[in-house]
PyMOL Python script that loads the backbone (N, CA, C, O; Angstrom):
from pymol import cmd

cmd.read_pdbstr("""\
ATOM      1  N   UNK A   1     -11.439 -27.619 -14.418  1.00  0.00           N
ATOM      2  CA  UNK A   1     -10.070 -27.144 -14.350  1.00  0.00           C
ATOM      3  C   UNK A   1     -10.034 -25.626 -14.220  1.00  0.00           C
ATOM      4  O   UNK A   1      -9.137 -25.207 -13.488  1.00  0.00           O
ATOM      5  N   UNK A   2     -10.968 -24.561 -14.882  1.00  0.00           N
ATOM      6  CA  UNK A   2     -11.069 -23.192 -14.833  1.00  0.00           C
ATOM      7  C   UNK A   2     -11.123 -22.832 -13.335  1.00  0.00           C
ATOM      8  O   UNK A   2     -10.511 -21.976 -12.696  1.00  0.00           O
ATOM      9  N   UNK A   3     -12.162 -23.866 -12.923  1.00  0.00           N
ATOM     10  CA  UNK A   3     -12.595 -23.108 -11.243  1.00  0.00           C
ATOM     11  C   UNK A   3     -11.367 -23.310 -10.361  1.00  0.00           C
ATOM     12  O   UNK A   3     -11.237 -22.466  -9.475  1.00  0.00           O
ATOM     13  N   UNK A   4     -10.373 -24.338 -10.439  1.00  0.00           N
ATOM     14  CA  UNK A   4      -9.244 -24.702  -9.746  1.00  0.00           C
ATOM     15  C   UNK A   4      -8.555 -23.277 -10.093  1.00  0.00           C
ATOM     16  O   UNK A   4      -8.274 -22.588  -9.113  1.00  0.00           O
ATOM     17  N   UNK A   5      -8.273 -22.794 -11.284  1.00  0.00           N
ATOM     18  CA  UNK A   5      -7.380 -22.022 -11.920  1.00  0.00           C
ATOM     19  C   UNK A   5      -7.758 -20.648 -11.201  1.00  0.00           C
ATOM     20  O   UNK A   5      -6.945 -19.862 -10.716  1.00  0.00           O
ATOM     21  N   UNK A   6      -8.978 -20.524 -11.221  1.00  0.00           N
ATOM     22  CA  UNK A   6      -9.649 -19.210 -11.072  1.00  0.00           C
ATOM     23  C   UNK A   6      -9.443 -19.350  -9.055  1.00  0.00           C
ATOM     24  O   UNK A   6      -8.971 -18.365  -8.486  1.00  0.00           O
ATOM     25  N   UNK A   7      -9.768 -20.384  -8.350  1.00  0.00           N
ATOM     26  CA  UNK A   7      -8.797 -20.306  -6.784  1.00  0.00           C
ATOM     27  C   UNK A   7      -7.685 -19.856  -6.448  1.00  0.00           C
ATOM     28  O   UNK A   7      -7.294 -19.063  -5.591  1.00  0.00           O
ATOM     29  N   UNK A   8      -7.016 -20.733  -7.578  1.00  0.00           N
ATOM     30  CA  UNK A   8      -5.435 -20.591  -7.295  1.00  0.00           C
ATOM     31  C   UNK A   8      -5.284 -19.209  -7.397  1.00  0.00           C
ATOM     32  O   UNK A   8      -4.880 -18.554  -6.436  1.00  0.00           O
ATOM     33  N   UNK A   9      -5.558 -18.723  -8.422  1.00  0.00           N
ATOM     34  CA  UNK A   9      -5.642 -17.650  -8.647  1.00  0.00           C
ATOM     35  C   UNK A   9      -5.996 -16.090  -7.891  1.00  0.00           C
ATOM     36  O   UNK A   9      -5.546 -14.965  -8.107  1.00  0.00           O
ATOM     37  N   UNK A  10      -6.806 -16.505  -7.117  1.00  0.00           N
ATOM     38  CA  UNK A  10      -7.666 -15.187  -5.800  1.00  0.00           C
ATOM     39  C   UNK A  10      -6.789 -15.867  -4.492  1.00  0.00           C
ATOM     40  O   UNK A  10      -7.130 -15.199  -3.515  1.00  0.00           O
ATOM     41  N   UNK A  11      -5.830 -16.883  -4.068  1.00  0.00           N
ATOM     42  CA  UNK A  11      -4.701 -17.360  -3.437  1.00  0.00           C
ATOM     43  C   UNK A  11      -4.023 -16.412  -3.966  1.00  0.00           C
ATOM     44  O   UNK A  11      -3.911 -15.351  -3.351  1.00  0.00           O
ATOM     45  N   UNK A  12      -3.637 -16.526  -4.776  1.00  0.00           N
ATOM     46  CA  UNK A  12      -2.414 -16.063  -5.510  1.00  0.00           C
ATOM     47  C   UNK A  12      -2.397 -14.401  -5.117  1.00  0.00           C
ATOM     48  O   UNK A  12      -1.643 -14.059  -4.206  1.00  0.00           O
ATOM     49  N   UNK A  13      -3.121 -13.497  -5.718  1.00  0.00           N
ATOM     50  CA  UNK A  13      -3.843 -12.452  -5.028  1.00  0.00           C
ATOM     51  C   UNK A  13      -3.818 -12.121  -3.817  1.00  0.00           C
ATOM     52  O   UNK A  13      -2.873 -11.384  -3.534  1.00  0.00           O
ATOM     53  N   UNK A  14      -4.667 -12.451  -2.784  1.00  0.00           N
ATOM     54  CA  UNK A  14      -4.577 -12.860  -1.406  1.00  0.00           C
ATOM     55  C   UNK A  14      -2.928 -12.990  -1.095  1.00  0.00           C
ATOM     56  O   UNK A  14      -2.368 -11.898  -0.995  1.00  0.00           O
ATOM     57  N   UNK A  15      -2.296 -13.868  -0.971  1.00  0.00           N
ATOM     58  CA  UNK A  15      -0.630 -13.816  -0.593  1.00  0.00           C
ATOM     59  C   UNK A  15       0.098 -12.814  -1.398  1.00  0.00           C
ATOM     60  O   UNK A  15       1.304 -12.894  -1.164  1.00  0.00           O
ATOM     61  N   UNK A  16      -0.242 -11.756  -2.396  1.00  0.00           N
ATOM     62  CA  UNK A  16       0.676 -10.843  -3.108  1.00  0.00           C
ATOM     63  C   UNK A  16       0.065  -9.636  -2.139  1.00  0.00           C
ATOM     64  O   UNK A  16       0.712  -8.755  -1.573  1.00  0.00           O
ATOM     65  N   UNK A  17      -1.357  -9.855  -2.115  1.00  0.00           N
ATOM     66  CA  UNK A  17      -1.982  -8.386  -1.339  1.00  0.00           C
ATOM     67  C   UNK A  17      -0.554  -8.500   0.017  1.00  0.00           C
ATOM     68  O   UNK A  17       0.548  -7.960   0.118  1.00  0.00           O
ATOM     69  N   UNK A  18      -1.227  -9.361   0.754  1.00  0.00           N
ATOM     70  CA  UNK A  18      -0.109  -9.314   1.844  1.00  0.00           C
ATOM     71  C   UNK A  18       1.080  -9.344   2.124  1.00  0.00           C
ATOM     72  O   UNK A  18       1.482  -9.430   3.285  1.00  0.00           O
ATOM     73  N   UNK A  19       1.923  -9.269   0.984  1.00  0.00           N
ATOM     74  CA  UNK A  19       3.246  -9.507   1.026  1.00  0.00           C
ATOM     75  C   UNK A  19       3.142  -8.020   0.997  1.00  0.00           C
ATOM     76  O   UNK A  19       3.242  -7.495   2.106  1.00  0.00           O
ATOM     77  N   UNK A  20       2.978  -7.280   0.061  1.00  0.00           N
ATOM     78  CA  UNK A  20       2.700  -5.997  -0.460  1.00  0.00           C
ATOM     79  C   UNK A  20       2.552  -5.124   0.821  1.00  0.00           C
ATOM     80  O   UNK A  20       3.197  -4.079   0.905  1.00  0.00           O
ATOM     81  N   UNK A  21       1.744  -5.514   1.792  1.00  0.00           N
ATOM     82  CA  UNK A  21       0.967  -5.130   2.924  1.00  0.00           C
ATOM     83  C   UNK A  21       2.180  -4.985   3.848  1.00  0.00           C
ATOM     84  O   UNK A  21       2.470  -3.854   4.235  1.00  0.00           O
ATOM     85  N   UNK A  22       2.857  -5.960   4.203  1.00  0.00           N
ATOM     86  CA  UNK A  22       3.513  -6.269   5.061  1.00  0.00           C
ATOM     87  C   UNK A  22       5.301  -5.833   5.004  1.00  0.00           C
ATOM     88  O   UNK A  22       6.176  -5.996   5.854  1.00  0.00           O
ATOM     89  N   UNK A  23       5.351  -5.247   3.666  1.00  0.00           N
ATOM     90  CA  UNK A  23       6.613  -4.862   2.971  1.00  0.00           C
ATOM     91  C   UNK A  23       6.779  -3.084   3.462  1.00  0.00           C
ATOM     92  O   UNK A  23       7.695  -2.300   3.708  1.00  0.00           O
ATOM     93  N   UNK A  24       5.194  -3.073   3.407  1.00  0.00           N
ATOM     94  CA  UNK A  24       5.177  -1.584   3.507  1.00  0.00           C
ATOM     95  C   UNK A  24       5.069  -1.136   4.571  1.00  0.00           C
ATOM     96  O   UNK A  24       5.412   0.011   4.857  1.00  0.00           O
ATOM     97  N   UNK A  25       4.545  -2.000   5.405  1.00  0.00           N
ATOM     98  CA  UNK A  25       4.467  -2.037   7.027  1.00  0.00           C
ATOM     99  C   UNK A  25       5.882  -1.587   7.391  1.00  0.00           C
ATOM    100  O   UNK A  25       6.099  -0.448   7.805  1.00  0.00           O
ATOM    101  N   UNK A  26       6.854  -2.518   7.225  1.00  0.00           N
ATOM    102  CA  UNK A  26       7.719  -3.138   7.469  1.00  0.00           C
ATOM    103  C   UNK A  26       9.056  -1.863   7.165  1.00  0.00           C
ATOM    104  O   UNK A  26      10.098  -1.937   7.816  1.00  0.00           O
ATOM    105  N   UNK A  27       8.899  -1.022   6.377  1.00  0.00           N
ATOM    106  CA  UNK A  27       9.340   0.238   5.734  1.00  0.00           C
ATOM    107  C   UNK A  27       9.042   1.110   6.759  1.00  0.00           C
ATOM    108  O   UNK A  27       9.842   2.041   6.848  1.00  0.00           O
ATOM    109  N   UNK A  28       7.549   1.095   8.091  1.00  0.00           N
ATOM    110  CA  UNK A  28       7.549   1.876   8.479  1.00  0.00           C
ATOM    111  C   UNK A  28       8.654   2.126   9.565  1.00  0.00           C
ATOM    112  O   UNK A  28       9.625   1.382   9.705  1.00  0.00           O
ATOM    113  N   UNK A  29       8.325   3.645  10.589  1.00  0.00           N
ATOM    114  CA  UNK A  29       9.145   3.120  11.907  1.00  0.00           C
ATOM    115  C   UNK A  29       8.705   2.623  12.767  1.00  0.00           C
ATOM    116  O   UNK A  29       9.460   2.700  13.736  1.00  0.00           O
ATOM    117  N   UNK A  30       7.656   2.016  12.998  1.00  0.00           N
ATOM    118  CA  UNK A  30       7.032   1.813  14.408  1.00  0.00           C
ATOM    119  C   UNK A  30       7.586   0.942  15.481  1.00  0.00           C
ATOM    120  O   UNK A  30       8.543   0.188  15.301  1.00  0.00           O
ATOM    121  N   UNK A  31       7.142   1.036  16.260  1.00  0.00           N
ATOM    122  CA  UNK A  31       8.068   0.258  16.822  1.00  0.00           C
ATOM    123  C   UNK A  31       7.552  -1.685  17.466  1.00  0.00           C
ATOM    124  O   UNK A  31       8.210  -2.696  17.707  1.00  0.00           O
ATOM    125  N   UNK A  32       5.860  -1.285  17.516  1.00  0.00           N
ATOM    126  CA  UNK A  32       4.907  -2.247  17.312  1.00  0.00           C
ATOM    127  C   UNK A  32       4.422  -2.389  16.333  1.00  0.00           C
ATOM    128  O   UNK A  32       4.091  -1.439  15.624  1.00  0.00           O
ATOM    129  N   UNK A  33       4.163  -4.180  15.880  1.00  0.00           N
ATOM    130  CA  UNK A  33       4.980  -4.749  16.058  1.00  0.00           C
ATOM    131  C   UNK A  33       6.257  -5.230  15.783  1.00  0.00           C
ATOM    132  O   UNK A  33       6.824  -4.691  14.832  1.00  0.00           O
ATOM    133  N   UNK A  34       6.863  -6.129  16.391  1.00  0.00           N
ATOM    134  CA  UNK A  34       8.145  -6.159  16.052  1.00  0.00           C
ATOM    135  C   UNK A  34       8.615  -6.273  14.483  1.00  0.00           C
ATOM    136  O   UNK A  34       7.745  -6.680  13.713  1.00  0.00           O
ATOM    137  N   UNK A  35       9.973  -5.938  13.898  1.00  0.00           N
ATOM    138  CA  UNK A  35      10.857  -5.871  12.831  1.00  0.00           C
ATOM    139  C   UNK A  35      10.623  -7.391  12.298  1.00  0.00           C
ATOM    140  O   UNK A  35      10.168  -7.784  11.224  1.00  0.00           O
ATOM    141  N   UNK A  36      11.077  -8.075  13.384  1.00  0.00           N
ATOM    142  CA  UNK A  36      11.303  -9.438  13.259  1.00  0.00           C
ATOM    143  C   UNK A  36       9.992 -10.627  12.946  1.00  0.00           C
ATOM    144  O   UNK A  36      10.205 -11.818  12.719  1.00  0.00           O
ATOM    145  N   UNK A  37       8.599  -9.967  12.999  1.00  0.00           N
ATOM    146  CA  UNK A  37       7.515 -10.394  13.374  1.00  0.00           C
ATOM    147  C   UNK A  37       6.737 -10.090  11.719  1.00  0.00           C
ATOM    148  O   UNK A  37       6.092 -10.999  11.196  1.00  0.00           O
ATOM    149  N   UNK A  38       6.890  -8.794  11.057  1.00  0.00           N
ATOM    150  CA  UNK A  38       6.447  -8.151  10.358  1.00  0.00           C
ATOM    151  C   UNK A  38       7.048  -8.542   8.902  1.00  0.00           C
ATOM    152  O   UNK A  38       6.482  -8.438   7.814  1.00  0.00           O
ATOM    153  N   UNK A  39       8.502  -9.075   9.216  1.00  0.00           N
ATOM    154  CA  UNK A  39      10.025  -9.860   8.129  1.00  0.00           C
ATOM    155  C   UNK A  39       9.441 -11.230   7.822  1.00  0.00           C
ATOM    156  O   UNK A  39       9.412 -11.660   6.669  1.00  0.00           O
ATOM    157  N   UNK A  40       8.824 -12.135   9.204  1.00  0.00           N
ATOM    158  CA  UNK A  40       8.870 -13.373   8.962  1.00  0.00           C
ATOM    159  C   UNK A  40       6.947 -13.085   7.964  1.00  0.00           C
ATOM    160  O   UNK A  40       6.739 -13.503   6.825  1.00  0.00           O
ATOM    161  N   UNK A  41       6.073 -12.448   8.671  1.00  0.00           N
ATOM    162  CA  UNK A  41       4.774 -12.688   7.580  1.00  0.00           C
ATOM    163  C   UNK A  41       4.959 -12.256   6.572  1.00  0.00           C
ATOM    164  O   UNK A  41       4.362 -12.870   5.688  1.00  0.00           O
ATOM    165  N   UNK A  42       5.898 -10.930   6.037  1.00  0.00           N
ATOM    166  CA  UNK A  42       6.331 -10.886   4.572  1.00  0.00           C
ATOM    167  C   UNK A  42       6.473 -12.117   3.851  1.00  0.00           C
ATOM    168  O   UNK A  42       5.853 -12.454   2.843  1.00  0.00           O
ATOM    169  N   UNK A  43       7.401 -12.785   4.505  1.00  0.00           N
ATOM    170  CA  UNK A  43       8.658 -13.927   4.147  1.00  0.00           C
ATOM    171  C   UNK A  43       7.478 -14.949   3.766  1.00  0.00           C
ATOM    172  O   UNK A  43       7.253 -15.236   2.591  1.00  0.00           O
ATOM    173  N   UNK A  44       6.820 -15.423   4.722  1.00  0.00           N
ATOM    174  CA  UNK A  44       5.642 -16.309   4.364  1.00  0.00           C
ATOM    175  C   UNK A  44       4.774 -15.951   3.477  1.00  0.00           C
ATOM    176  O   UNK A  44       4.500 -16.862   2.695  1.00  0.00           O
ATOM    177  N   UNK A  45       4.111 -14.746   3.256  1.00  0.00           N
ATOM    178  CA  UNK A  45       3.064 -14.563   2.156  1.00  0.00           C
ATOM    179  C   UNK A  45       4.179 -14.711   0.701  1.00  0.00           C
ATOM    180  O   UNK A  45       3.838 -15.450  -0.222  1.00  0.00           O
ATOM    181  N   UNK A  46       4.964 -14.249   0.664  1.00  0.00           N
ATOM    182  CA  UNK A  46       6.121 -13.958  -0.389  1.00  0.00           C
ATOM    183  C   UNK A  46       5.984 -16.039  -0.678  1.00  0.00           C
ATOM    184  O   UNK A  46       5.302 -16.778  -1.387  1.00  0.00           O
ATOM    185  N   UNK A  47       6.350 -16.096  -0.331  1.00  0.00           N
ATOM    186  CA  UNK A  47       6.593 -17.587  -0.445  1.00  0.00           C
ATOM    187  C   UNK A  47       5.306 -18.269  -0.593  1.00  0.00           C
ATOM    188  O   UNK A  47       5.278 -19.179  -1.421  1.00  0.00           O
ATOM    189  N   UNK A  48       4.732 -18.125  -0.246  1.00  0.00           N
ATOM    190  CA  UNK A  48       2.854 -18.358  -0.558  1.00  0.00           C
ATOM    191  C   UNK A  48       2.625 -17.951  -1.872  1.00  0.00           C
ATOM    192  O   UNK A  48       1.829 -18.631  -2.520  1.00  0.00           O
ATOM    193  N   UNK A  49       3.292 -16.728  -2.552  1.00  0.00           N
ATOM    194  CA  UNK A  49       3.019 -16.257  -3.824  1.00  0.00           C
ATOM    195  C   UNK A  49       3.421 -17.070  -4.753  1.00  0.00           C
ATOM    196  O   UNK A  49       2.576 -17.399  -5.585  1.00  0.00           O
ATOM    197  N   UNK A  50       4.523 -17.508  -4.852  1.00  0.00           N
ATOM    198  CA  UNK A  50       5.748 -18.360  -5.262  1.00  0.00           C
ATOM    199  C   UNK A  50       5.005 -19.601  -5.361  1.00  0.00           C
ATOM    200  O   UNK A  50       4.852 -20.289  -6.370  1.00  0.00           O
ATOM    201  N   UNK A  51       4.636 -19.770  -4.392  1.00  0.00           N
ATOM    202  CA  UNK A  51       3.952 -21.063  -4.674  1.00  0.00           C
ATOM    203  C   UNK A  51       3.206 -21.589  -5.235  1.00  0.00           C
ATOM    204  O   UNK A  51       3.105 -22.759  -5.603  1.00  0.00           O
ATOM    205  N   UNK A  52       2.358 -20.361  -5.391  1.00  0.00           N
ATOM    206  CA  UNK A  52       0.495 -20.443  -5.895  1.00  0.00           C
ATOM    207  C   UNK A  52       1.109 -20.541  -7.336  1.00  0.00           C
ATOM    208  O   UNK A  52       0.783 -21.407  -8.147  1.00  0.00           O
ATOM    209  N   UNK A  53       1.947 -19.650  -7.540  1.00  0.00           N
ATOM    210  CA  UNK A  53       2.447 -19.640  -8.901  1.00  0.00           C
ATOM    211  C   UNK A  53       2.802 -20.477 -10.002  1.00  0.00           C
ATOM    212  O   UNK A  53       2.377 -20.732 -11.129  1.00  0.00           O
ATOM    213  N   UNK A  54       3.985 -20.891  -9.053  1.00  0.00           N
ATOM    214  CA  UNK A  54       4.277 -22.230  -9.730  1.00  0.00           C
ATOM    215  C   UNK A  54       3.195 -23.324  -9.855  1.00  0.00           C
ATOM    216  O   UNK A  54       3.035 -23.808 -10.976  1.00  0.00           O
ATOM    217  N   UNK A  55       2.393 -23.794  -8.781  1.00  0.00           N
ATOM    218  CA  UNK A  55       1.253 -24.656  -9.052  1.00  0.00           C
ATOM    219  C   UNK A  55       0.370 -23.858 -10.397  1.00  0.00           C
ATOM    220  O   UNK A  55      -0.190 -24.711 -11.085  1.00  0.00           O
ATOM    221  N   UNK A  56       0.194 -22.770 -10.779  1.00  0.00           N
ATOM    222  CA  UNK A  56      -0.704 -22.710 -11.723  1.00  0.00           C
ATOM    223  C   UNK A  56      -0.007 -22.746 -12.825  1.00  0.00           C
ATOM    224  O   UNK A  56      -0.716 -22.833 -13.827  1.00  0.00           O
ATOM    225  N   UNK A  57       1.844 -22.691 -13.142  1.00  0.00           N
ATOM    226  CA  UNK A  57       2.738 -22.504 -14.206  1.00  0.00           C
ATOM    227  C   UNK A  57       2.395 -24.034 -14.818  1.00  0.00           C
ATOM    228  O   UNK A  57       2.024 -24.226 -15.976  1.00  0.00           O
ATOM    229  N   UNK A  58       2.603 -25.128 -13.763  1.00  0.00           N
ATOM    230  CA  UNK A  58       2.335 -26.309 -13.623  1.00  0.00           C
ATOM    231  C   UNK A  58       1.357 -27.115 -14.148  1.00  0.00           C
ATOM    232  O   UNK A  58       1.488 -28.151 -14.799  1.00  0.00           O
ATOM    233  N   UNK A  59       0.021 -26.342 -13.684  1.00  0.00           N
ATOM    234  CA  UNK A  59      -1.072 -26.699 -13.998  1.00  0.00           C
ATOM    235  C   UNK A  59      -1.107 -26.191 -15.525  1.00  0.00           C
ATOM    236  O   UNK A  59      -1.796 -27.008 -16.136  1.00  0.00           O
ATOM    237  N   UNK A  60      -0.784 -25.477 -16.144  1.00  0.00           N
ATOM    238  CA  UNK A  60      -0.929 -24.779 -17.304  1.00  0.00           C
ATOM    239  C   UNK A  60      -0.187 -25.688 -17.754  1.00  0.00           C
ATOM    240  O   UNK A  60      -0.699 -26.529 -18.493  1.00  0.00           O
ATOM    241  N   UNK A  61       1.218 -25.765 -17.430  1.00  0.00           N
ATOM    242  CA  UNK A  61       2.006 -26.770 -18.167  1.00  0.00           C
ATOM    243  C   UNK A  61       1.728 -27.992 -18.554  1.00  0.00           C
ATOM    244  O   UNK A  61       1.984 -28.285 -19.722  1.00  0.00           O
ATOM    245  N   UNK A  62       1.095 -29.069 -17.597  1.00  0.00           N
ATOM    246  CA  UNK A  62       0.293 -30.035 -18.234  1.00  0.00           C
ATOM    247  C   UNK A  62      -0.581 -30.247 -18.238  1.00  0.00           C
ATOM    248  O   UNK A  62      -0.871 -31.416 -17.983  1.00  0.00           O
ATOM    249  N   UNK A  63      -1.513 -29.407 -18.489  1.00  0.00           N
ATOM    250  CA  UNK A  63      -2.312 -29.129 -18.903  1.00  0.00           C
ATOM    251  C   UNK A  63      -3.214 -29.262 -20.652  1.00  0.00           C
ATOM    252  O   UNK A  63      -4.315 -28.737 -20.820  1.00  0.00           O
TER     253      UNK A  63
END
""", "prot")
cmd.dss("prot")
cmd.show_as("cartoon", "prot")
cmd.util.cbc("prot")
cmd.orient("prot")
């Protein structure tokens, strides 16, 4: 159960790095690549975070 925990976990990581990544991108001005392109992989890692999360709140919970 630790080694599951300890995955979820470097997931969990992994989709915050990139949300993080992509937030700040996304702040810049550039003009490549697109606004719209840079919003939706936020949107997905963000939601990837969320997720990992709850599966380990979960896992803890009945646990």
């Amino acid at each position: 159960m630790s080694v599951f925990m300890i995955v979820l976990s470097c997931i969990t990581l992994a989709f915050a790095t990139g949300a993080i990544y992509y937030i700040r991108l996304l702040s810049q001005a550039a003009s490549y690549p697109p606004k719209k392109v840079i919003r939706q992989k936020a949107l997905v890692c963000s939601t990837g975070t969320a997720f990992t999360l709850c599966l380990i709140f979960f896992t803890k919970l009945l646990a």
